[in-house]
PyMOL Python script that loads the backbone (N, CA, C, O; Angstrom):
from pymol import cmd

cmd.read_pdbstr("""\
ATOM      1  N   UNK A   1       0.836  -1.156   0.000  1.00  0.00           N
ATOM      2  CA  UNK A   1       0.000   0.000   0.000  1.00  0.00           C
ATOM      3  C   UNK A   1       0.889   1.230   0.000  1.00  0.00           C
ATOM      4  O   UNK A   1       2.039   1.272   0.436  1.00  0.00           O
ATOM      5  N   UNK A   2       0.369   1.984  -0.416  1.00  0.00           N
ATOM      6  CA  UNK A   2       1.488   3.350  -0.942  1.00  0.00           C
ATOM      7  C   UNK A   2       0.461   4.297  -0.259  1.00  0.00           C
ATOM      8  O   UNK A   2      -0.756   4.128  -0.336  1.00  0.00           O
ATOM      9  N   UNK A   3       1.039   5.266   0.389  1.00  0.00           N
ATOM     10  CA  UNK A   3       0.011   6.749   1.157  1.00  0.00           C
ATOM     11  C   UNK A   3       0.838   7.901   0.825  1.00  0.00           C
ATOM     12  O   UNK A   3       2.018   7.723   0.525  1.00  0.00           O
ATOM     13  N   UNK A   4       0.316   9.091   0.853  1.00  0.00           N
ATOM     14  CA  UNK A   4       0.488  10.144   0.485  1.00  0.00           C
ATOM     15  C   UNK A   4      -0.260  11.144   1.788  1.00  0.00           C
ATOM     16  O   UNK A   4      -1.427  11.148   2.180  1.00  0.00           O
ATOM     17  N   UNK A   5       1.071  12.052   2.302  1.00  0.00           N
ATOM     18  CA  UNK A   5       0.386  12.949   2.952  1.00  0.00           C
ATOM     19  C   UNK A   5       0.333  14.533   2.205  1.00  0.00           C
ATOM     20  O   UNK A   5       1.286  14.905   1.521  1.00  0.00           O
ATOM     21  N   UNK A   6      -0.797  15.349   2.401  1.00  0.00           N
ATOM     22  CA  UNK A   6      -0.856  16.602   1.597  1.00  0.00           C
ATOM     23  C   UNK A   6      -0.953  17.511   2.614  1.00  0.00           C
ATOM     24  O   UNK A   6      -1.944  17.301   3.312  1.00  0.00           O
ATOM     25  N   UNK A   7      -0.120  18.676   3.037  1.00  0.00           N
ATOM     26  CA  UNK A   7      -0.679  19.653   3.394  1.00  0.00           C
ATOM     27  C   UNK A   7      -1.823  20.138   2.471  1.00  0.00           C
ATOM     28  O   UNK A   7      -2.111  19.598   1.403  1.00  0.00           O
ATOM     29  N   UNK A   8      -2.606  21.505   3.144  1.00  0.00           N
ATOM     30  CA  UNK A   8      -4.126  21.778   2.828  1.00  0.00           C
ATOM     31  C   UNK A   8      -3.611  23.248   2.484  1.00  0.00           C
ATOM     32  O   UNK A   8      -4.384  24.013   1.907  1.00  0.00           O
ATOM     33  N   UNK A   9      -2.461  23.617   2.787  1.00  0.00           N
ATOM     34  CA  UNK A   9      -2.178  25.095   3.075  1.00  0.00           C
ATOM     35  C   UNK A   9      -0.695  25.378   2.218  1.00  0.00           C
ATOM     36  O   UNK A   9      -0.121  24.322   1.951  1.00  0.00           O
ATOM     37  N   UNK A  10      -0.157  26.318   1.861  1.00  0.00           N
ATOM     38  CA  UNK A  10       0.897  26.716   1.210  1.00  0.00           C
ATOM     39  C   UNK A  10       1.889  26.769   2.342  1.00  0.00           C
ATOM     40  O   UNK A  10       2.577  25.749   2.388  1.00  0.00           O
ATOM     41  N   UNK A  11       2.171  27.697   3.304  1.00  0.00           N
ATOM     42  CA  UNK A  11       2.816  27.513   4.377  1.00  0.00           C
ATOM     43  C   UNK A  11       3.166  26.316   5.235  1.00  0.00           C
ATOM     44  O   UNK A  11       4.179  26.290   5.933  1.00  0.00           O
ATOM     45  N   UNK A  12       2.201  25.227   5.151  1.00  0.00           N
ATOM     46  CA  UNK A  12       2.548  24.162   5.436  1.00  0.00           C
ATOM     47  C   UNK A  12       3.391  22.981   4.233  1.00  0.00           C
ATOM     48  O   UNK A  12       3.331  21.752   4.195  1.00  0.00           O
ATOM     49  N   UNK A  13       4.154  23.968   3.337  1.00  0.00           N
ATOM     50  CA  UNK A  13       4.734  22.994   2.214  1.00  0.00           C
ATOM     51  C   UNK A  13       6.603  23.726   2.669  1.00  0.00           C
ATOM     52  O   UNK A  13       7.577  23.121   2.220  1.00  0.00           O
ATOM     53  N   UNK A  14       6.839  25.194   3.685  1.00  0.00           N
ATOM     54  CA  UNK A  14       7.909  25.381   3.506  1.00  0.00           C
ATOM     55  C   UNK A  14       8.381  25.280   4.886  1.00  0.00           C
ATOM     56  O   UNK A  14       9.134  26.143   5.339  1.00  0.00           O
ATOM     57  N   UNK A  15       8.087  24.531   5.411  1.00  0.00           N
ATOM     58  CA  UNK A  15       8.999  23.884   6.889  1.00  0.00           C
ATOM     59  C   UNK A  15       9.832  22.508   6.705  1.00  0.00           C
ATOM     60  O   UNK A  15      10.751  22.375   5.897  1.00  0.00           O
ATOM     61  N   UNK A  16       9.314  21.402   7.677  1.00  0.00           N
ATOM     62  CA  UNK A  16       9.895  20.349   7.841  1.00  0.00           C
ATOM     63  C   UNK A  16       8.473  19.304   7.647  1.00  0.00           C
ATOM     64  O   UNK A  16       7.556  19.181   8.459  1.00  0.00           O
ATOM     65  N   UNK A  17       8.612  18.648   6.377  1.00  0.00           N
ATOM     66  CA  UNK A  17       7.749  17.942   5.796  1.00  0.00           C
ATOM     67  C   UNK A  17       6.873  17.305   6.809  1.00  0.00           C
ATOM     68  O   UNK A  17       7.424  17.158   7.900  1.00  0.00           O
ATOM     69  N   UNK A  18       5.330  16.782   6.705  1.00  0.00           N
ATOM     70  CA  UNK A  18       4.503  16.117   7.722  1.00  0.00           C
ATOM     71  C   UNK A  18       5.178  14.565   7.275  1.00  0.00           C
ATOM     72  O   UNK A  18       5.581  14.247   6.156  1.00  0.00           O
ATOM     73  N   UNK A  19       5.159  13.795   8.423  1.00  0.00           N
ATOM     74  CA  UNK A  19       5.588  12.025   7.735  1.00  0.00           C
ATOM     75  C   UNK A  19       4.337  11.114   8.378  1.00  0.00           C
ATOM     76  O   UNK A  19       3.583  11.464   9.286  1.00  0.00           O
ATOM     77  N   UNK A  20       4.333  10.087   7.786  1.00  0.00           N
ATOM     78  CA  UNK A  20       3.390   8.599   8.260  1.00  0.00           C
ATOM     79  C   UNK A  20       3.938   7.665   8.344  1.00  0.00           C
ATOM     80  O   UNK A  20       5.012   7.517   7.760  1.00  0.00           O
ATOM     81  N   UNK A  21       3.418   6.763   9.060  1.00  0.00           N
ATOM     82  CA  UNK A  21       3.330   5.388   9.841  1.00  0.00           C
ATOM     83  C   UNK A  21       2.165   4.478   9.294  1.00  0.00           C
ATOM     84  O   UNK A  21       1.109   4.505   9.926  1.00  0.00           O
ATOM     85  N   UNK A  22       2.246   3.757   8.294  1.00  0.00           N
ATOM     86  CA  UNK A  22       0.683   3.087   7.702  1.00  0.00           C
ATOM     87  C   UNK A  22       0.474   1.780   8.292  1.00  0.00           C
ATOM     88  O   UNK A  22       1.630   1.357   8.257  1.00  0.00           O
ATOM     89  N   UNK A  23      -0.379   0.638   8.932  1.00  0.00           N
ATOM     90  CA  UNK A  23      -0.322   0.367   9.012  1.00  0.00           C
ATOM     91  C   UNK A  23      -1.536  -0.654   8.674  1.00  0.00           C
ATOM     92  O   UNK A  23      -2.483   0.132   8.638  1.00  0.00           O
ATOM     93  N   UNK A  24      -2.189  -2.225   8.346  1.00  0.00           N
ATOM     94  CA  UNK A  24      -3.034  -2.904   8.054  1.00  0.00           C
ATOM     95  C   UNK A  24      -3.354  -3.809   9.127  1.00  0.00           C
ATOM     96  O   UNK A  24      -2.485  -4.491   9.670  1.00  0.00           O
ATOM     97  N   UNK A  25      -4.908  -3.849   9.544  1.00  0.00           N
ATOM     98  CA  UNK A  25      -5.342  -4.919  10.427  1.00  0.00           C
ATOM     99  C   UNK A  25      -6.770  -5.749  10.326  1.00  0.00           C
ATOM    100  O   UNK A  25      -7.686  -5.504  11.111  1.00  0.00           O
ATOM    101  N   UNK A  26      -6.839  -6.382   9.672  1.00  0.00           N
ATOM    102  CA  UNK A  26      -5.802  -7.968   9.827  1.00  0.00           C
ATOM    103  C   UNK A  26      -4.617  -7.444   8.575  1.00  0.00           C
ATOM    104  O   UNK A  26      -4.866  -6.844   7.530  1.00  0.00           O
ATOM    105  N   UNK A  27      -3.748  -7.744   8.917  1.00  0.00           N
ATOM    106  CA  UNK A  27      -2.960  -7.371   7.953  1.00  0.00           C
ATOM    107  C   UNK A  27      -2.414  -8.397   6.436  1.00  0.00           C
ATOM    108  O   UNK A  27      -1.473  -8.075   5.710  1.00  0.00           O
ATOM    109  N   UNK A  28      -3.117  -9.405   6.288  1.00  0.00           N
ATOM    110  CA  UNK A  28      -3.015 -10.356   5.692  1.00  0.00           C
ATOM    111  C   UNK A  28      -4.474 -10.564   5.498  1.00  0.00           C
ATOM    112  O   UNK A  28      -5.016 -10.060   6.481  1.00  0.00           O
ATOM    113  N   UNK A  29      -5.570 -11.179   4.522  1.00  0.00           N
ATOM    114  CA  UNK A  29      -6.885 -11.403   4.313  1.00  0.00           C
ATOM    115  C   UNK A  29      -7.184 -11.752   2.716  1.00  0.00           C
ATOM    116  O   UNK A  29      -6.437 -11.299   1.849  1.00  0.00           O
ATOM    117  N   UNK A  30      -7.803 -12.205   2.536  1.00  0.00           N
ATOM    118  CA  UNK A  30      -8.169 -13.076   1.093  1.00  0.00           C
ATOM    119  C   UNK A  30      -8.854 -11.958   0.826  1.00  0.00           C
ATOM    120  O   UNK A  30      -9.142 -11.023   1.574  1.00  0.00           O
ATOM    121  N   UNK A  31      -9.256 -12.260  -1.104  1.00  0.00           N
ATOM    122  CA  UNK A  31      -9.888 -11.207  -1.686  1.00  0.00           C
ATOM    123  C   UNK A  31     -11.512 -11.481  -0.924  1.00  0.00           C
ATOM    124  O   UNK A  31     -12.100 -12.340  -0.268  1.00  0.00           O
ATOM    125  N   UNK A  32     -11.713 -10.267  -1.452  1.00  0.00           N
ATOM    126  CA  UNK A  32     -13.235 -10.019  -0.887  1.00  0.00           C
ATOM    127  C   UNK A  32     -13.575  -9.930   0.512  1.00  0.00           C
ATOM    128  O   UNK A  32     -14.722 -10.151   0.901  1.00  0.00           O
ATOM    129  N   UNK A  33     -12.386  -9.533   1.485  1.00  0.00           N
ATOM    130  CA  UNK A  33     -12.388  -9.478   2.696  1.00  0.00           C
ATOM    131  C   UNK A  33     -11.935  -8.107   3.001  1.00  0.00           C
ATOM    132  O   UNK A  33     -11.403  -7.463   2.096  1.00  0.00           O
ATOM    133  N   UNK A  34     -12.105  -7.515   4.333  1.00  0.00           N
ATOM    134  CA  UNK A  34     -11.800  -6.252   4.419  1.00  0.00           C
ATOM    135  C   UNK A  34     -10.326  -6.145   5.267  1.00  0.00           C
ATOM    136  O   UNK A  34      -9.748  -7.205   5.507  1.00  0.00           O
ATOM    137  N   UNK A  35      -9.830  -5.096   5.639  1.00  0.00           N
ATOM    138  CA  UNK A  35      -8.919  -4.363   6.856  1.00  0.00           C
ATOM    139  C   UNK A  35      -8.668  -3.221   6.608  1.00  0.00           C
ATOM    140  O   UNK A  35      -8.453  -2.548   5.600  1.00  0.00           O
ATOM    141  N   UNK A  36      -8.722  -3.080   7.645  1.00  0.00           N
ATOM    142  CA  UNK A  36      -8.547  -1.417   8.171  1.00  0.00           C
ATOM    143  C   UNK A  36      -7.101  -0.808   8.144  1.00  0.00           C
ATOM    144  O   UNK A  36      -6.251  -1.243   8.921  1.00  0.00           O
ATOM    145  N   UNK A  37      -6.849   0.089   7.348  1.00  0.00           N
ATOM    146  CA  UNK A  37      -5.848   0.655   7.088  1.00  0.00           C
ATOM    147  C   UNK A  37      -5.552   1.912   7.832  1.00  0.00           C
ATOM    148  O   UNK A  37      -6.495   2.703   7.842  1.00  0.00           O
ATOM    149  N   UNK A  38      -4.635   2.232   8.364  1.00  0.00           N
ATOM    150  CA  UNK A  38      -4.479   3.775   9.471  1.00  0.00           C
ATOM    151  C   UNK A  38      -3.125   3.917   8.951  1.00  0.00           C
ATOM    152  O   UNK A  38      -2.340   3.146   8.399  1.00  0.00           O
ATOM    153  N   UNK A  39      -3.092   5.254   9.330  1.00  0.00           N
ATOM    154  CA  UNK A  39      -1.904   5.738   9.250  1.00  0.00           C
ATOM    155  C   UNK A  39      -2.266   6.885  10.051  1.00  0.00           C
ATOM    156  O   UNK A  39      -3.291   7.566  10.035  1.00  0.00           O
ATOM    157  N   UNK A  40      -0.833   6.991  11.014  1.00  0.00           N
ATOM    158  CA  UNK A  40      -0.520   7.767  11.821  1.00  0.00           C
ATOM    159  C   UNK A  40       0.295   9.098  11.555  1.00  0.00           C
ATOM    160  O   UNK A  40       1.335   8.827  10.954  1.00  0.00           O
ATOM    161  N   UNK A  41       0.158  10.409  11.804  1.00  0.00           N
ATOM    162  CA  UNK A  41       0.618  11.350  11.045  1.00  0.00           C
ATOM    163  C   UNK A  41       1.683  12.065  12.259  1.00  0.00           C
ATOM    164  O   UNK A  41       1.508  12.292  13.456  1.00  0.00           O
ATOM    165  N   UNK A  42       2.691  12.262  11.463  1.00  0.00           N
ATOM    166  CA  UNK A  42       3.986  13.271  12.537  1.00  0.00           C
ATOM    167  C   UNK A  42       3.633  14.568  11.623  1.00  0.00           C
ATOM    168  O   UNK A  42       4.185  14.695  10.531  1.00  0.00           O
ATOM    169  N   UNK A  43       2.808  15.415  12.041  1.00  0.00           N
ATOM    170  CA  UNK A  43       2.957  16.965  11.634  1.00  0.00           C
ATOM    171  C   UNK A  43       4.112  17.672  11.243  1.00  0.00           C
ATOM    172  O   UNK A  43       5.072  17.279  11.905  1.00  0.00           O
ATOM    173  N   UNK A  44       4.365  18.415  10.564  1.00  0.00           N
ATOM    174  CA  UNK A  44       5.601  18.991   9.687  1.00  0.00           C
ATOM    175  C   UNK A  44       5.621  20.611  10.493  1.00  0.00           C
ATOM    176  O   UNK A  44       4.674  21.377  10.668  1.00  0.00           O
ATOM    177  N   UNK A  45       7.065  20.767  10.883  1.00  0.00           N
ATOM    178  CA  UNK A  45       7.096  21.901  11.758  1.00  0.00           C
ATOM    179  C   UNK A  45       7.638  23.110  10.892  1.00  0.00           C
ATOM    180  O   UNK A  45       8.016  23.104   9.720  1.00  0.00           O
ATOM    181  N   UNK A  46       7.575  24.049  11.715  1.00  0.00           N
ATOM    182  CA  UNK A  46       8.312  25.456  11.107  1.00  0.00           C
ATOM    183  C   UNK A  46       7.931  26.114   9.632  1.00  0.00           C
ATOM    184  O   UNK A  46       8.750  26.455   8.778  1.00  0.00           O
ATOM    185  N   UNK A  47       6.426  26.214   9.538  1.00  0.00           N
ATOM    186  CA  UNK A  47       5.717  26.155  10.494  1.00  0.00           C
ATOM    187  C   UNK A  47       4.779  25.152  10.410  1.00  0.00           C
ATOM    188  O   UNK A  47       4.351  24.652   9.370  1.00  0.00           O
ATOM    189  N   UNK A  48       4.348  24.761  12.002  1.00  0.00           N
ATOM    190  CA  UNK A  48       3.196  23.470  12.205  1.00  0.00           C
ATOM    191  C   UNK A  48       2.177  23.119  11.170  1.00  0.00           C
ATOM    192  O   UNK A  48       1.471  24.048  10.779  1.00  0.00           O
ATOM    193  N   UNK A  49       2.046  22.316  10.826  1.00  0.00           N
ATOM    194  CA  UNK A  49       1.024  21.832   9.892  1.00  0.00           C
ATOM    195  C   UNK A  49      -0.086  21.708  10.458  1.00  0.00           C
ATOM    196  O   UNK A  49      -0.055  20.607  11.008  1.00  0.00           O
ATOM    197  N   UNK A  50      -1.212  22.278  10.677  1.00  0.00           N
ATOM    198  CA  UNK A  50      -2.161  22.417  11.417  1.00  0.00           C
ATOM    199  C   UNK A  50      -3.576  21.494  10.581  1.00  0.00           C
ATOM    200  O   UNK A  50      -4.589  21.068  11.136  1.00  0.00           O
ATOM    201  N   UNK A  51      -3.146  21.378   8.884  1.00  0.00           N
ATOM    202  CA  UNK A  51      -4.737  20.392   8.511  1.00  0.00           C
ATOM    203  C   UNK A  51      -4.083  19.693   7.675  1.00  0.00           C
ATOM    204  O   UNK A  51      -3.529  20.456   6.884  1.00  0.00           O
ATOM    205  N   UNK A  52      -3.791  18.252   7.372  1.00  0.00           N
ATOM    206  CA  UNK A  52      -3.486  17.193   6.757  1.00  0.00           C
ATOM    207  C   UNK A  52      -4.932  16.721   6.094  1.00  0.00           C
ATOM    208  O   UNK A  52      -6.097  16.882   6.461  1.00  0.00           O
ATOM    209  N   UNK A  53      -4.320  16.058   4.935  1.00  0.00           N
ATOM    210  CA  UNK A  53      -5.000  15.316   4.229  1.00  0.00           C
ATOM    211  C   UNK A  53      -4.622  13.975   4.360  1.00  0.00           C
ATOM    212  O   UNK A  53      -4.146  14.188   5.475  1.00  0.00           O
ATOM    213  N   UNK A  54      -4.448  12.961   4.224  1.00  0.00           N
ATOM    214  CA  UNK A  54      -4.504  11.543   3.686  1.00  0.00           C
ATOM    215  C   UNK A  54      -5.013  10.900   2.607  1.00  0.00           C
ATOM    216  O   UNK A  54      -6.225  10.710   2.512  1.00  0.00           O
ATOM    217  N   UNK A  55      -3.942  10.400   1.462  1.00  0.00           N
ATOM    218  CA  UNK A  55      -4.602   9.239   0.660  1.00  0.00           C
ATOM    219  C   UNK A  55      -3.082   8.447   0.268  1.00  0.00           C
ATOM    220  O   UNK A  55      -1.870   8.622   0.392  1.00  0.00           O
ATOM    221  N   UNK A  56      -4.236   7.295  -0.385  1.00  0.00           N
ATOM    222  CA  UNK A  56      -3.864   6.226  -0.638  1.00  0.00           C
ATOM    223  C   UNK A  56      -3.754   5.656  -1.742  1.00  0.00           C
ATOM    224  O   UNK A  56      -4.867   5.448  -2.225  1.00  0.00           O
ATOM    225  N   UNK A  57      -2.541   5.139  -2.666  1.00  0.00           N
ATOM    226  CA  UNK A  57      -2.711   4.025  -3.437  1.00  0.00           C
ATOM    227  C   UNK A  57      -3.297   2.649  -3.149  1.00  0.00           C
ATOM    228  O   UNK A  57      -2.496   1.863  -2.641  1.00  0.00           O
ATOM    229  N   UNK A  58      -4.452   2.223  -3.353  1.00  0.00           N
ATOM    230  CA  UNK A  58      -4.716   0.852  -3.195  1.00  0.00           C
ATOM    231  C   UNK A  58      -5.039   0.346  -4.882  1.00  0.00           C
ATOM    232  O   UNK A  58      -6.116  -0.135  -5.233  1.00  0.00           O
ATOM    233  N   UNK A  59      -3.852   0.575  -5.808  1.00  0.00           N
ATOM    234  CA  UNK A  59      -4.649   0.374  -7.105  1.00  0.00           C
ATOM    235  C   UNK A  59      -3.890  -1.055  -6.789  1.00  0.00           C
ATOM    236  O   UNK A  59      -4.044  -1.803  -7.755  1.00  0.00           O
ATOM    237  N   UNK A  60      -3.242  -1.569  -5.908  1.00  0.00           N
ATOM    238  CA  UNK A  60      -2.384  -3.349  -6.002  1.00  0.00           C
ATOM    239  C   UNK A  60      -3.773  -3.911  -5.314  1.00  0.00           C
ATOM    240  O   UNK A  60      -4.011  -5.073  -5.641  1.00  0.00           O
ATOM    241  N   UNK A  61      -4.652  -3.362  -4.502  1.00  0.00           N
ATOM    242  CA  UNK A  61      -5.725  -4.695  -4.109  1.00  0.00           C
ATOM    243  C   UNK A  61      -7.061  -3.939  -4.491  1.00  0.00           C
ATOM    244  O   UNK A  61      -8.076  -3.743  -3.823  1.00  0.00           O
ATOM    245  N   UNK A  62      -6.679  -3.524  -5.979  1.00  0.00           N
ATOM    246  CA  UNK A  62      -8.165  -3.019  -6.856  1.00  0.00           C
ATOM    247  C   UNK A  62      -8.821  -1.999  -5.881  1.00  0.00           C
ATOM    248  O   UNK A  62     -10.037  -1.942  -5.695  1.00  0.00           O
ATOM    249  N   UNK A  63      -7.950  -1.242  -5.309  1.00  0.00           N
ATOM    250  CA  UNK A  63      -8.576   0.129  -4.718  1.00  0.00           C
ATOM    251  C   UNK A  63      -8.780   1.217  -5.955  1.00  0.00           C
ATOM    252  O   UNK A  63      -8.795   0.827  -7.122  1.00  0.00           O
ATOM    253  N   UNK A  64      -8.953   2.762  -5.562  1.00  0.00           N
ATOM    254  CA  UNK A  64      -8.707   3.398  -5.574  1.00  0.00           C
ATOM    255  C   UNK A  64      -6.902   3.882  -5.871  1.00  0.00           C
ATOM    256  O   UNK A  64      -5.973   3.676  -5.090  1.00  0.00           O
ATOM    257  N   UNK A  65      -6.845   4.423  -6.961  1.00  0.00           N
ATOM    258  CA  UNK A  65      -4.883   4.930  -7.036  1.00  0.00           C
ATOM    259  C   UNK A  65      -5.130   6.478  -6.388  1.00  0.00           C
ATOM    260  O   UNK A  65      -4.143   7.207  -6.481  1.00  0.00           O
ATOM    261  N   UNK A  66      -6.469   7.137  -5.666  1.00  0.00           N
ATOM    262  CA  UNK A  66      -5.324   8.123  -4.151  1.00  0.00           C
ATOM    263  C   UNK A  66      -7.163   8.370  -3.708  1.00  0.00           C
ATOM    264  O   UNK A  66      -8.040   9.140  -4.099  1.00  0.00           O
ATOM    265  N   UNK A  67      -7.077   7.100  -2.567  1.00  0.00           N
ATOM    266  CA  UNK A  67      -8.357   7.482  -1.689  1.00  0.00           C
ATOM    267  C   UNK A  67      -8.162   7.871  -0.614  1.00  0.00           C
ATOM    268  O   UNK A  67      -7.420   7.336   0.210  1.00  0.00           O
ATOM    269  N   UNK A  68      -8.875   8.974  -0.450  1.00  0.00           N
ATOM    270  CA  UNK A  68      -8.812   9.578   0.602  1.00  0.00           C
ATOM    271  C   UNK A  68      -9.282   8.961   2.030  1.00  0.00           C
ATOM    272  O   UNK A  68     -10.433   8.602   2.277  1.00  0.00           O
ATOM    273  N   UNK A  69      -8.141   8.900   2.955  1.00  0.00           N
ATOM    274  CA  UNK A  69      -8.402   8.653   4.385  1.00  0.00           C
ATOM    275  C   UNK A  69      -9.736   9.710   5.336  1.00  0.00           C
ATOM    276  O   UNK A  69      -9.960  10.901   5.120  1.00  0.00           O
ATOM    277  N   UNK A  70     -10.192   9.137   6.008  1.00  0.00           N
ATOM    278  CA  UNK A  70     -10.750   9.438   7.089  1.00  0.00           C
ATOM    279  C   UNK A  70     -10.114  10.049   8.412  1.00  0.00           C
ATOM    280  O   UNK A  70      -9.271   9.434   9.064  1.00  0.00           O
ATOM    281  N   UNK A  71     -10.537  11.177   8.719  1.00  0.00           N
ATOM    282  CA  UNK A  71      -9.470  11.015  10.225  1.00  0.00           C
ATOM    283  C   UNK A  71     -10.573  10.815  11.223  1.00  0.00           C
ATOM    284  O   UNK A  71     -11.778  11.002  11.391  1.00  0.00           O
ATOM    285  N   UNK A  72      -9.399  10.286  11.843  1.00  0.00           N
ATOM    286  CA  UNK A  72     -10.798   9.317  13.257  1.00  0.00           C
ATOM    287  C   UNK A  72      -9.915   9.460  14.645  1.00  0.00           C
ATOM    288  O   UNK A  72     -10.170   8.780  15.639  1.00  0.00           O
ATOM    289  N   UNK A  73      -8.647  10.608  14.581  1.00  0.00           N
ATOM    290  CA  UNK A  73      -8.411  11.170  15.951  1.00  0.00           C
ATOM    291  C   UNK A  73      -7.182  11.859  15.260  1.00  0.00           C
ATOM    292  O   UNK A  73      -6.648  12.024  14.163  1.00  0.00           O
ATOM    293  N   UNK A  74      -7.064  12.185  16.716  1.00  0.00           N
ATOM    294  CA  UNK A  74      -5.416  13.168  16.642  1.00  0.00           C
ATOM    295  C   UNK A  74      -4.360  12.624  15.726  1.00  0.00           C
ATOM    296  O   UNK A  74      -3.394  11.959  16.099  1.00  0.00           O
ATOM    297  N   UNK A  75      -4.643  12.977  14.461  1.00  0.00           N
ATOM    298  CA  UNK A  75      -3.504  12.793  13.429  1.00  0.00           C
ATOM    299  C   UNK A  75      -3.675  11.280  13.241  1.00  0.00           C
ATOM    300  O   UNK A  75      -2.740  10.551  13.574  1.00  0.00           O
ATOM    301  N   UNK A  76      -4.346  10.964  12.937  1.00  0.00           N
ATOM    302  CA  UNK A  76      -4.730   9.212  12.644  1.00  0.00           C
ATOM    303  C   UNK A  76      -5.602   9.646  11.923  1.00  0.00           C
ATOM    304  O   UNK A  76      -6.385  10.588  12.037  1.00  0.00           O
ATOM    305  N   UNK A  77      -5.279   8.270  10.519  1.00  0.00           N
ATOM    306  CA  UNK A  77      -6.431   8.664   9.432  1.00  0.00           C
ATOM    307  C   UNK A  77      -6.631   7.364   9.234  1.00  0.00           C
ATOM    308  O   UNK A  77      -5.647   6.647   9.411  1.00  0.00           O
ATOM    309  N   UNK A  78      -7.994   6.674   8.799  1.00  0.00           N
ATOM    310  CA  UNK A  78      -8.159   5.483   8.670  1.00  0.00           C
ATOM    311  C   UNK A  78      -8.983   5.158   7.115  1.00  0.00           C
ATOM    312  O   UNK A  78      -9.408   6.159   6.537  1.00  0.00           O
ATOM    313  N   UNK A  79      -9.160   4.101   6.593  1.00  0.00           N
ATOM    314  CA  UNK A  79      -9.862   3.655   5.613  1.00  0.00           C
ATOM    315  C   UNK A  79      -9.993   1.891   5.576  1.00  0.00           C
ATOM    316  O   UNK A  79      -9.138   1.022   5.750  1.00  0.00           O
ATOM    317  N   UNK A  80     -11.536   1.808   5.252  1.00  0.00           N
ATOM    318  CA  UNK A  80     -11.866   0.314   5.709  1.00  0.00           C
ATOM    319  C   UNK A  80     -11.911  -0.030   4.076  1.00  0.00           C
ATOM    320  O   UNK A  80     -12.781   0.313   3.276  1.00  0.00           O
ATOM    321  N   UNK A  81     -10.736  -0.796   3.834  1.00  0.00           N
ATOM    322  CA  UNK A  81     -10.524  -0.941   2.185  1.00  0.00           C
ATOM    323  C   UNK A  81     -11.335  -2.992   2.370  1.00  0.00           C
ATOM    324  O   UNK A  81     -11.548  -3.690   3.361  1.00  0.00           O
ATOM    325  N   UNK A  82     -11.465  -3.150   1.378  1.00  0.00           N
ATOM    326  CA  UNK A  82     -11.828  -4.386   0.393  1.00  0.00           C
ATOM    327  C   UNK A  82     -10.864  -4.427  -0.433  1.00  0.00           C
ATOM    328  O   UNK A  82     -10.499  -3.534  -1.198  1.00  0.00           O
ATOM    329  N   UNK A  83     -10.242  -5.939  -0.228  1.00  0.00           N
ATOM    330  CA  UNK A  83      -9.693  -6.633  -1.283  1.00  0.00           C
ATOM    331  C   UNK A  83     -10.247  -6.791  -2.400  1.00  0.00           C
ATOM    332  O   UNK A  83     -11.314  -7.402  -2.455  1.00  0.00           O
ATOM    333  N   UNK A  84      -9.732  -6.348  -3.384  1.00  0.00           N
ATOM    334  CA  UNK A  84     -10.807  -6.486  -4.545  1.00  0.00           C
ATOM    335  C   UNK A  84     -10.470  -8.341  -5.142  1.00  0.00           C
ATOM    336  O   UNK A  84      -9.409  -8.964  -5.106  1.00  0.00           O
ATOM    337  N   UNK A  85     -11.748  -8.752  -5.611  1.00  0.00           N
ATOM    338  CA  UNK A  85     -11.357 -10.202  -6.377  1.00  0.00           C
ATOM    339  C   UNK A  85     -10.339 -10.623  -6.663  1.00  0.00           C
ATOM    340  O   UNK A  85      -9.764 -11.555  -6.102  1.00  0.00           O
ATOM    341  N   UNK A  86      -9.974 -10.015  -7.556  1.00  0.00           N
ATOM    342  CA  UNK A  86      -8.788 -10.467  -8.802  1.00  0.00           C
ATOM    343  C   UNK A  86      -7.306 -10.044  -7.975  1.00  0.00           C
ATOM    344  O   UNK A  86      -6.272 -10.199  -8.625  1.00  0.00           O
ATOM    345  N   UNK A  87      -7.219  -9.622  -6.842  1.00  0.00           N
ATOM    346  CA  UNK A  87      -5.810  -9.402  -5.761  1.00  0.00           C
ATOM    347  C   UNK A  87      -4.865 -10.713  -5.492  1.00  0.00           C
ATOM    348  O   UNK A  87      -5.056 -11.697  -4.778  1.00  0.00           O
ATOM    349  N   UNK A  88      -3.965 -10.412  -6.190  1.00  0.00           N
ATOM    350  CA  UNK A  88      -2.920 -11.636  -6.166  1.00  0.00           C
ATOM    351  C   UNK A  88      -2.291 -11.252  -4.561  1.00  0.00           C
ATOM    352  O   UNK A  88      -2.200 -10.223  -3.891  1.00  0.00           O
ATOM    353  N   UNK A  89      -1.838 -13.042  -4.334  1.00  0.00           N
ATOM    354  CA  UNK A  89      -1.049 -12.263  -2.905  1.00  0.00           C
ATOM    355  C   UNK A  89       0.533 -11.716  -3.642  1.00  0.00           C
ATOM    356  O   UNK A  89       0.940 -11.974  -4.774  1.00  0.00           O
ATOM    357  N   UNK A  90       1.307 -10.774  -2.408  1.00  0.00           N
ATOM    358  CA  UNK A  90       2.380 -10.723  -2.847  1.00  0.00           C
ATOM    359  C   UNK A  90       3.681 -11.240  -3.213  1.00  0.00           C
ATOM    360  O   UNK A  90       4.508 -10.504  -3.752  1.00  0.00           O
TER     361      UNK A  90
END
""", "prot")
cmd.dss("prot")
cmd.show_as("cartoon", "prot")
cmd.util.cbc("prot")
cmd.orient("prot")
């Protein structure tokens, strides 16, 4: 899975970049099954990144190539993806 973080703001593109932590649970699952994907966000300083975006490549398990995360707390963004059918394992 490939993620992408976006600042929302211009000023938040000339500090110290925002970074992520992605992570899958169950992290292993057959097609046509789900998990929950999060990623955890380190805010980009000087100056603070105050509104993040989140997305995602899931075009390897027939996602979306940049869906947008959910945020569901303090700098945590989540998305409840489906394996699509035709998802080879890796």
């Amino acid at each position: 899975m490939g993620y992408q973080i976006l600042p929302t703001r211009r000023a938040d593109i000339l500090g110290t970049s925002p970074a992520g932590v992605g992570i899958a649970n169950p992290v292993s699952v057959p097609p046509g099954s789900n998990t929950l994907l999060t990623v955890t966000v380190t805010p980009g300083t000087d100056p603070p990144s105050i509104s993040l975006v989140v997305t995602g490549n899931l075009a390897a398990i027939d996602g979306s190539a940049a869906q947008a995360f959910a945020l569901a707390g303090s700098n945590v963004f989540t998305f409840l993806a489906t394996i699509g059918p035709d998802t080879r394992p890796a």
